[in-house]
N, C-alpha and C positions, 0 to 999 in steps of 0.2 A: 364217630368220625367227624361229627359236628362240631365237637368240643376242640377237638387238636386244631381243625381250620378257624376256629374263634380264638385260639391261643398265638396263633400264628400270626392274626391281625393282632392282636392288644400287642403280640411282642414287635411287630413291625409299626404299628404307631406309637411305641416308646419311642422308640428309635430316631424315628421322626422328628417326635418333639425334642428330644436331646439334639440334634442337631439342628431344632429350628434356635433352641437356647445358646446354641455353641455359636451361630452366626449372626443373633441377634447382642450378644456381649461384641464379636467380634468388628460387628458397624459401630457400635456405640463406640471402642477406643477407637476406631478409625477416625469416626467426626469430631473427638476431642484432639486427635493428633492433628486433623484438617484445620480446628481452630484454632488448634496454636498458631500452626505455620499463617494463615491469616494477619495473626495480630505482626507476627513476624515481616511480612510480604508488606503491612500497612506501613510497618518506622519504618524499613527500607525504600518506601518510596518517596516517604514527609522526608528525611533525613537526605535523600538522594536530590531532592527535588531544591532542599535547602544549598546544598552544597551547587548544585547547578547554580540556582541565582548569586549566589556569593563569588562563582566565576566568574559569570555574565557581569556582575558590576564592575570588580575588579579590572575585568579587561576595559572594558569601557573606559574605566577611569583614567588606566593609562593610556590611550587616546584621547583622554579629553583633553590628558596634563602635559603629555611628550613636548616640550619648549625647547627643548634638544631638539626634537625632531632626529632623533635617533631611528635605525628599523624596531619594533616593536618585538622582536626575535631577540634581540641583546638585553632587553630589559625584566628582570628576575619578577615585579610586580605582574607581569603578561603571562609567564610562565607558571605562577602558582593559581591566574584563575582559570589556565586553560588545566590544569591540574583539579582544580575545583569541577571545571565541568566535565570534566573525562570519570572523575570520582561520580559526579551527580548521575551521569548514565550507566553504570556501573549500579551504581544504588536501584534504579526502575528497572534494569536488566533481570536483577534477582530480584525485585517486588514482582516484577510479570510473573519469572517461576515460583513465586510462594501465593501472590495470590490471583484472583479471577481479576479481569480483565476491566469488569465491571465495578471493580471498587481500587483498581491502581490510578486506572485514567480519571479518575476526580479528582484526585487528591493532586494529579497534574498541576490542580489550578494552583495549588500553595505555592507554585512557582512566582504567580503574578502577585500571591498577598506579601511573598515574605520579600520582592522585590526591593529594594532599596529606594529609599529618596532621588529625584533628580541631580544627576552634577551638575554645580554651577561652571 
C-alpha cells in the first residue's frame, strides 16, 4: 500500500514540474513580446516628440513672420504645425500604451534637444 502512495506522488510531481516547464517557457515569450513592444513604445515617443517640436517651430514661425498680419487661422504654414503637434501627441499617446511610464517621460526631453534654433 506503500508503494501505490509513493507512485501517486512521483506521478503527481511529474505533473508539477510539467507545468512549472509549461509557464516558465510561457513568461519567457511573454517578456520577449514585452520587449519588443518597449523598443516599439520608445520610437513612438522620440518620433512623437520630434514631430511635436517641428509644430511648435513652425507655429511660432508664422507669428514671428505674419507682415500681413493676416488671422493665423487662414494661413496653411499654422495649420501643418498645429498638424505636427496633434501628430506628436498622438505619438506619446501610444508610447504610454506600449511602454512604462518610466522610460516614456525621459525621452520627453528630446523635445527640448531636437527644438530648433531661435527666430530671428
Amino acid at each position: 500500500m506503500l508503494s501505490n502512495d509513493s507512485s501517486s506522488l512521483n506521478l503527481t510531481s511529474h505533473i508539477d514540474a510539467s507545468h512549472h516547464n509549461d509557464t516558465a517557457s510561457s513568461v519567457a515569450t511573454s517578456q520577449q513580446q514585452f520587449a519588443s513592444w518597449i523598443w516599439i513604445g520608445a520610437a513612438s515617443a522620440v518620433l512623437g516628440n520630434l514631430f511635436y517640436s517641428i509644430g511648435l517651430f513652425l507655429q511660432r514661425y508664422v507669428h514671428k513672420n505674419n507682415v500681413l498680419k493676416l488671422p493665423y487661422t487662414q494661413l496653411p504654414m499654422w495649420w501643418l504645425g498645429l498638424l505636427g503637434i496633434g501628430l506628436g501627441q498622438l505619438g506619446n499617446f501610444v508610447a504610454y500604451g506600449m511602454a512604462p511610464a518610466s522610460l516614456v517621460a525621459p525621452l520627453g526631453g528630446i523635445t527640448g534637444i531636437y527644438y530648433p534654433a531661435p527666430i530671428q
